[in-house]
N, C-alpha and C positions, 0 to 999 in steps of 0.2 A: 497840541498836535505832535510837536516835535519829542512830549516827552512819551507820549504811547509810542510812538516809533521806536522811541530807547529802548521804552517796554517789552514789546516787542522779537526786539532784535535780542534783549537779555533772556527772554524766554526761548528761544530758536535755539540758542547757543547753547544754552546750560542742556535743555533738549538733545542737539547732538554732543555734547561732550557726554552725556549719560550713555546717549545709545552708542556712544564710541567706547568707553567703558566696557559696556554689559556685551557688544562685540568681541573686546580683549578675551574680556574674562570667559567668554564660549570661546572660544579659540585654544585659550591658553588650558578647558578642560578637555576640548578636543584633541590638545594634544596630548596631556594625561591620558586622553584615554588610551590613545593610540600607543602610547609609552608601554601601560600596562597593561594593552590585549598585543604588544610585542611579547613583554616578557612574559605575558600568559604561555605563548605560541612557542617562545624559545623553551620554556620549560618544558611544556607538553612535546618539544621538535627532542628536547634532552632526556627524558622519561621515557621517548619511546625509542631512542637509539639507546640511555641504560638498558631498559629491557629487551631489547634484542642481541646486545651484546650480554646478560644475564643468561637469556635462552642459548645464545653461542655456547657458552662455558658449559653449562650443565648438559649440552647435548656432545659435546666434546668431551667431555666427563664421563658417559654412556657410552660412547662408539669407543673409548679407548683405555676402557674397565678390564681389567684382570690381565694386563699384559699386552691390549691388542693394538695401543697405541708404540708399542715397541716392535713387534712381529711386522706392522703393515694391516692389520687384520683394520683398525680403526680409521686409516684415511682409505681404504678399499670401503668401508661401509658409507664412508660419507661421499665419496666419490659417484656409489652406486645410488646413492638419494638425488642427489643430483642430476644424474641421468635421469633416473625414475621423475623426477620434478620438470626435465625436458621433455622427455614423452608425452607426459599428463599435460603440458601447454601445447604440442600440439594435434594433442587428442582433443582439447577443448576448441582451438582455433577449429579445425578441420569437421565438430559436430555439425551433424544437419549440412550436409555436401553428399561427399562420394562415401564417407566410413562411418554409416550409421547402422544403429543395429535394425532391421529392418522390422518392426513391430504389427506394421499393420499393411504390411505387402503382403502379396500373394504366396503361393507356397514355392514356385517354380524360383521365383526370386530369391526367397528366403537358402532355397537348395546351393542358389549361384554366389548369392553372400557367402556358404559355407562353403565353397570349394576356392571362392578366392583365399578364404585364410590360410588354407596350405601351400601359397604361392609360397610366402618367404620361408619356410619348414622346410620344403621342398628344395632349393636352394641351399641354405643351411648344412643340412646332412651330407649331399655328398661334395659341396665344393668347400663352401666355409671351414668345416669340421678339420678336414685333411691339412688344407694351408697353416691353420691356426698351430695344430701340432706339428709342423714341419718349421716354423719359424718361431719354437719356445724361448729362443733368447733374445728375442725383441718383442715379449707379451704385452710391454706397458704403452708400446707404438703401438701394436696392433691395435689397443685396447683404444690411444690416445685419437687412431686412424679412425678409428668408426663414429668416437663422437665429432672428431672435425668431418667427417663426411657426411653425416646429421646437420649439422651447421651448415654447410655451403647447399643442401639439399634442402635445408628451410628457407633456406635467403632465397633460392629459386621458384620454392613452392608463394611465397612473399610477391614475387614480382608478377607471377601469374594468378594470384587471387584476387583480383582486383578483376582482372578481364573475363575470371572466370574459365581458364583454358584448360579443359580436363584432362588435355594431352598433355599436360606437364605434370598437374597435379596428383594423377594417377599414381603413371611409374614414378617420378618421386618419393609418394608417398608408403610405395609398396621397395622402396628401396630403403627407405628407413625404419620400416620393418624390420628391413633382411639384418640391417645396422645392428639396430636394438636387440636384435636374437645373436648376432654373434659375436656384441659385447657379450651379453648373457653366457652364452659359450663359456668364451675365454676366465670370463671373471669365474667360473661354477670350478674349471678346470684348474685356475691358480691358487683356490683356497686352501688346499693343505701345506702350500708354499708359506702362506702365511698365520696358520693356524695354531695359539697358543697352547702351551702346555696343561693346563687346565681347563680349556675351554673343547668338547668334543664337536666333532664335526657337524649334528644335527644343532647342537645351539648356535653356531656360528653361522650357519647357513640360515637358520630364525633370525638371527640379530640381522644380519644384510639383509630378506626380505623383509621384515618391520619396519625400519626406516624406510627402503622404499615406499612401503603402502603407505606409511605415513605423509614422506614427501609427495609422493604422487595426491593422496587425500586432500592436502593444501592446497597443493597446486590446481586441481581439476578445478574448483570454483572462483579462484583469483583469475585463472585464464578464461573463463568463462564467461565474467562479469569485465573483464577489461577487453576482450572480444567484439561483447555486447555495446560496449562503452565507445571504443576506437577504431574496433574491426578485426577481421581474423587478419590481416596481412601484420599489422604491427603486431599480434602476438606471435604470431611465425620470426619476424624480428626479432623480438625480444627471447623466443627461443633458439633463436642463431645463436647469440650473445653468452646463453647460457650453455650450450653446446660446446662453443671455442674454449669457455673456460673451466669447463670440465675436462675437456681431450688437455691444457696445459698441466692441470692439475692430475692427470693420467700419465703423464711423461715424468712426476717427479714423485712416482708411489716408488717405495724401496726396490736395490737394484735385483735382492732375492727373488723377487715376484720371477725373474724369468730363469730359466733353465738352457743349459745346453742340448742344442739341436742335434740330431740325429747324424748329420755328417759328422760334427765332433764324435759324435760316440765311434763311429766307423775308425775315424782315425784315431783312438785309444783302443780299437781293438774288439769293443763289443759288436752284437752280430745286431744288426738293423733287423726289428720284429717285420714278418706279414702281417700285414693291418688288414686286411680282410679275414687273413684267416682269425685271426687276434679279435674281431671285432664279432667274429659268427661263436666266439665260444669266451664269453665272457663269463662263464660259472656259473652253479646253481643258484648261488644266492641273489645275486644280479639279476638273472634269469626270474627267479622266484617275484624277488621285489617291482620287476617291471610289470609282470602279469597282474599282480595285483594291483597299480596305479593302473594300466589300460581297464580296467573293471571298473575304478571309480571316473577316472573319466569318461571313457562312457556314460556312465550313468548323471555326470553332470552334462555331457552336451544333450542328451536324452531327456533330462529334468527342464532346460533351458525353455527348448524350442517344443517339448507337448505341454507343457504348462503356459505356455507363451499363446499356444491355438487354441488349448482348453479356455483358454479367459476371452479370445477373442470371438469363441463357437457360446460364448456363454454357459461354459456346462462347469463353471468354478463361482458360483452365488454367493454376495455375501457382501461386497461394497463392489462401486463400479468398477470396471477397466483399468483403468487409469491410475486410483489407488490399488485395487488388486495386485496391476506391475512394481507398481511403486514399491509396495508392500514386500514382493519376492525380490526385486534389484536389494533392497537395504540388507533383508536377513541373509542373500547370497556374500554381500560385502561383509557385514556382521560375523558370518561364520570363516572365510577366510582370514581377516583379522585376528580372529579368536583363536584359529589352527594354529598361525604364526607365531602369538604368544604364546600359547601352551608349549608349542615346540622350541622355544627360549628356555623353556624351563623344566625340558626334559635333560636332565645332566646323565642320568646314569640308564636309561632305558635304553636298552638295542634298538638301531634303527630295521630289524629285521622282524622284532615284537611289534614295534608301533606299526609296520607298514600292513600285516596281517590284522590288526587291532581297530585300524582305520577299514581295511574293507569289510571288518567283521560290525560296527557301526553303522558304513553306509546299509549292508545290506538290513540292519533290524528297522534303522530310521524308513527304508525303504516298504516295508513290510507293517508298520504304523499306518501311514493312508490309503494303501490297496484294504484295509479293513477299516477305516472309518477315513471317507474320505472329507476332510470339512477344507475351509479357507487355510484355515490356521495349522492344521496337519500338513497343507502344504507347502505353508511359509515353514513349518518347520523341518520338514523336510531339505529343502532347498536348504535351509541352514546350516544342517548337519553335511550335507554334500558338500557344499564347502567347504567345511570344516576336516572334512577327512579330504579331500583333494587338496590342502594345502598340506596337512600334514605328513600326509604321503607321501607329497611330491617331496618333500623338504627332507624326510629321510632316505626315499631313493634317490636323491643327490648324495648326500651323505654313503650310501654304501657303492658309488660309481665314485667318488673319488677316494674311498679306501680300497676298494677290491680292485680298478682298475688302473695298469700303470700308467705313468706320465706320458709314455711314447704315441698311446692312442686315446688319451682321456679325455680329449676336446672334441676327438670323431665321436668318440664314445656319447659323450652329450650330443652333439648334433644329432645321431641317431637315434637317443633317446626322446628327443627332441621332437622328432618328425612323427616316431612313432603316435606318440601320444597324442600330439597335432589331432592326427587322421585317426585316431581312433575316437575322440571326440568328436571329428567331424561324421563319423558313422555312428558313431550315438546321437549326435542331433538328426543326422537323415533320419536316424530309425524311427524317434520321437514326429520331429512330422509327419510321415508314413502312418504311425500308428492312429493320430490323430486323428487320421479319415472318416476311422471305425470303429475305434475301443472310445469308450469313457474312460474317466479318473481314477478307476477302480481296476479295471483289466489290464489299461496300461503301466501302473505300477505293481501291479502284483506279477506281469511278465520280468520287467523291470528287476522286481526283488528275487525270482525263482532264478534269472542267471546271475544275479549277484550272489546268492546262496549257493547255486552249482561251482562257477568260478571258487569259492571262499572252500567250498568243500573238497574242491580238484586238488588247488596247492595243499591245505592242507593234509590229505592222504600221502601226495608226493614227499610232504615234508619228513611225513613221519616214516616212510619206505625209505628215503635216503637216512634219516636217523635209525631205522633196524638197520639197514645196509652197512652202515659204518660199527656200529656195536657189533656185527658180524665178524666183520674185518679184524676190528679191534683183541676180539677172542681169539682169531686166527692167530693175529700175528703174540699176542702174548702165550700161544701154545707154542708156537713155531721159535719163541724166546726160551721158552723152560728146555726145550729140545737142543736149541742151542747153547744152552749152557752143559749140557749131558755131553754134547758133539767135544763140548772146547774140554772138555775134561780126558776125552779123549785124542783130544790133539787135531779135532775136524774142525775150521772153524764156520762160524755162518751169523750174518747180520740181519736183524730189522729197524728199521726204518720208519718213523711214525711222525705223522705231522696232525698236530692239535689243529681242528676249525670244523666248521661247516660245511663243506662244499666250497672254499674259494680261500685262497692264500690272503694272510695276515688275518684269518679270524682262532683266537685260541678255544674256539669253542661255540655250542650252539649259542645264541642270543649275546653272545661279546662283540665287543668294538675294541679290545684291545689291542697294542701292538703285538705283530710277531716278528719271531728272529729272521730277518732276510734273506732269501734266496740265495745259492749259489749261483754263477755264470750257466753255470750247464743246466738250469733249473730247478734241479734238486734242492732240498729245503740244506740251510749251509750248516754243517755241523765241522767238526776239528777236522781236523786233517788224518790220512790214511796214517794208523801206524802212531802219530802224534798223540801227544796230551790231550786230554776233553774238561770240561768243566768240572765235572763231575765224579771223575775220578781216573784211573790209571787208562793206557792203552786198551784198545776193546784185542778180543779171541781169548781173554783168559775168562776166568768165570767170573770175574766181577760184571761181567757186561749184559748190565739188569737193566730193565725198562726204567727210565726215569722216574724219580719219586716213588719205589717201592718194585717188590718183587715180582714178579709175574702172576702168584697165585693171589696175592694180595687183591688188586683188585679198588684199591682205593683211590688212584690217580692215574688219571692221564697222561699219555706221553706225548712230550714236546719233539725231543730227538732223542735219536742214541748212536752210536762210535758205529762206524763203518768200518768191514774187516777189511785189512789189505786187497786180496785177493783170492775168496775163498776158495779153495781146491773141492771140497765136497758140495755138500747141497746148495743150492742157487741160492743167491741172495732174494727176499721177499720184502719188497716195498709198500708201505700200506699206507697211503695220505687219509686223512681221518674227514670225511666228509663230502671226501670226492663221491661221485655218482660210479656204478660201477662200469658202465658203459665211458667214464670218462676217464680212465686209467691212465691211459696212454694219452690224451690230451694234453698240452703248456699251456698252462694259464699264468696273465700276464703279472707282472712280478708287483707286489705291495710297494708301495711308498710308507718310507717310514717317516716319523716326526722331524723335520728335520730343527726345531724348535723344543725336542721335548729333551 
């Protein structure tokens, strides 16, 4: 008995000493294993900060290619991604609230959604615009000021999203609109501040819109999905955050970004411009360029909202609703994208060929589905509207910051700004309006016959201001040979020729080149009365021949040429080469030159 008891107890024992064992040893794998799903986790925690500090380098390598990390032009692009990447979080937080696009509302609704977006336009033009150029030597505050007021405007819209109080989140939200557009402003108007020597103004303004879309493209589905996930209140958080340190990062862009304010010019003696008047005679080519963006917007708020009711009337067959929109949202994105980069990589095109070029585009794409209307004629359409409404816009920036001076170049934009607003917003009226009663076919083929009128008006104008100037041109080179016969007889008499377009600093139709700077009094600046000239001895004797060749020659352009002292005989005759002729006696505001080139 006593020895089965041994038995027993020897069995029990060696029993747990095993299972005490085979405990260890899963322990001691457990913890292996935990060991190596750490280092798994560290690795994978190290791979993905390499690669995002990988992605840092090569997009910092990008933003500040060919110069533009030296100018400023490079932490301005990445600045404006940034922002762009704010917006887009809380464009995501705030979907399906108060700022949606209204899809399947009524039409009275749809009218009311469009007249709120001209709230912040509206605003914009004439308060923002003014301030912004009255305070040019604190641009990178101003700039710094609007994203810290987007930050404390989100932390607010944050603490009422929860309760749901629309009376906070409204006006908030329509004030960081007004924000967002006069960054926009400010940043449009300090690019030639920072604009490198080899980079022209329409690829630098591509480059700064690209990363945006970019950034913003990222952003919209991260904030979207962490929304989804946590709520819109934390992602309005977390775009506070991102706000505060873009406005610090705005306060330490270079110090050139800002310019001397208009008091200083007073007190150095220059004459403080009329901004009104300055702002109503902005020149042909401005003039020109803007008519043609308000044609194609139009025709995108127009494309927007009767394609929107055509799919919802059923008269656009071909997959449901639902992917139909889907369909048109992607190739409207697709084709803005596509503008942006094509216009990165326009180096040498005038932005005065592209801008006519783009509504010469919109109008053919438009004139495709009024004769065969299908699904896909319409996604391609929409496509192309995009596609020339970003390119357009991207060069009518470009010819408002060479053609227009610093003193109103930020009004200038706000009221390009507002313009454009409302005139898309009267292209979409028109498009729901139409909706009522035309089909797919009528409606675009109205659509296409004023974009073809529009395309055919400027162009007539263009070419009336181009005989107008070859007119002149002849004049004043008879009115030279004449002057040489006078100065031989001891009469003296000057002309006066300025190489462009219709608007100062263009050496010609279709150029973007610099021109030689104005004088104080306006006049385009040549040597001094009486004085040395470049080109050769004091003017009144007979050397004083039109630039680059004789008068009857005929084979160059004149830039300038020597003004007589004080002519006793025949009047002096001034001929600016591309002015309008109704605009003779106009000042138009003075070019800004490179000040990087």
């Amino acid at each position: 008995m006593g020895n089965g008891w041994n038995r027993a107890l020897r069995v029990v024992g060696e029993a747990s000493r095993r299972t005490g064992r085979a405990a260890a040893g899963a322990g001691r794998g457990t913890v292996r294993a935990g060991r190596g799903a750490g280092r798994a986790a560290a690795r994978a925690g190290r791979g993905t900060v390499g690669g995002v500090r990988r992605m840092g380098r090569a997009t910092r390598r990008l933003t500040h290619a060919q110069g533009a990390g030296r100018t400023g032009l490079g932490p301005l692009i990445e600045l404006t991604a940034g922002q762009s990447a704010g917006d887009a979080l809380v464009t995501a937080a705030l979907a399906g609230t108060l700022f949606k696009l209204p899809v399947n509302e009524a039409r009275g609704q749809v009218a009311l959604y469009l007249l709120i977006t001209m709230i912040p336009f509206v605003v914009v033009a004439p308060f923002v615009g003014p301030v912004l150029d009255r305070f040019r030597s604190g641009r990178r505050f101003v700039m710094a000021g609007t994203l810290f007021g987007r930050g404390l405007l989100c932390f607010a819209m944050a603490a009422a999203f929860v309760s749901g109080d629309p009376f906070t989140i409204f006006p908030a939200a329509l004030a960081v609109l007004v924000l967002s557009k006069a960054y926009s402003v400010s940043r449009a108007a300090i690019m030639p501040n920072v604009l490198p020597a080899d980079i022209p103004l329409v690829t630098a303004n591509a480059r700064v819109a690209l990363f945006a879309l970019v950034a913003a493209g990222v952003a919209v589905p991260v904030g979207a999905g962490v929304s989804a996930w946590v709520g819109g209140d934390w992602m309005l958080r977390g775009a506070t955050v991102v706000f505060l340190l873009q406005g610090v990062w705005a306060v330490r862009l270079p110090r050139h970004v800002d310019s001397p304010d208009l008091e200083e010019l007073r007190e150095e003696g220059e004459e403080r411009p009329h901004r009104w008047r300055t702002l109503l005679n902005v020149g042909p080519v401005v003039t020109e360029a803007m008519r043609a963006n308000m044609a194609i917007r139009a025709q995108s708020g127009f494309l927007l909202f009767y394609l929107l009711f055509l799919v919802q009337d059923g008269k656009l067959p071909g997959q449901a609703p639902a992917v139909t929109i889907g369909l048109l949202a992607v190739a409207a994105g697709a084709g803005g994208l596509a503008g942006t980069a094509v216009a990165s990589r326009m180096r040498r095109r005038s932005p005065q060929v592209i801008v006519l070029a783009t509504l010469a585009l919109a109008t053919v794409a438009t004139i495709v589905p009024a004769v065969v209307f299908t699904l896909w004629t319409a996604v391609a359409v929409a496509l192309v509207a995009a596609f020339a409404q970003g390119l357009g816009k991207l060069a009518l920036d470009a010819i408002v910051q060479r053609e227009i001076g610093e003193e109103v170049r930020s009004s200038t934009f706000g009221v390009v700004e507002a313009i454009l607003q409302i005139t898309w917003v009267a292209g979409g009226l028109f498009g729901l309006l139409l909706s009522l009663f035309a089909g797919g076919r009528t409606g675009l083929a109205v659509m296409a016959a004023l974009l073809g009128g529009s395309f055919g008006w400027l162009v007539a104008r263009r070419r009336g201001r181009t005989m107008a100037v070859e007119e002149r041109v002849q004049a004043a080179r008879s009115a030279s040979g004449t002057s040489g016969a006078s100065a031989a007889s001891g009469v003296p008499a000057a002309v006066t020729t300025v190489a462009g377009d219709g608007a100062p600093g263009s050496e010609g139709p279709g150029s973007e080149g610099p021109a030689a700077p104005p004088a104080p009094d306006g006049d385009p600046q040549g040597p001094p009365s009486g004085g040395p000239s470049p080109d050769g001895p004091a003017s009144g004797g007979p050397e004083d021949e039109p630039y680059g060749g004789s008068p009857a020659s005929g084979t160059r352009r004149l830039r300038w040429t020597r003004r007589a002292p004080k002519p006793t005989g025949p009047a002096t005759a001034i001929v600016r080469h591309g002015d309008h002729p109704a605009d003779k006696t106009e000042k138009h505001t003075k070019p800004l030159t490179n000040p990087h080139g």
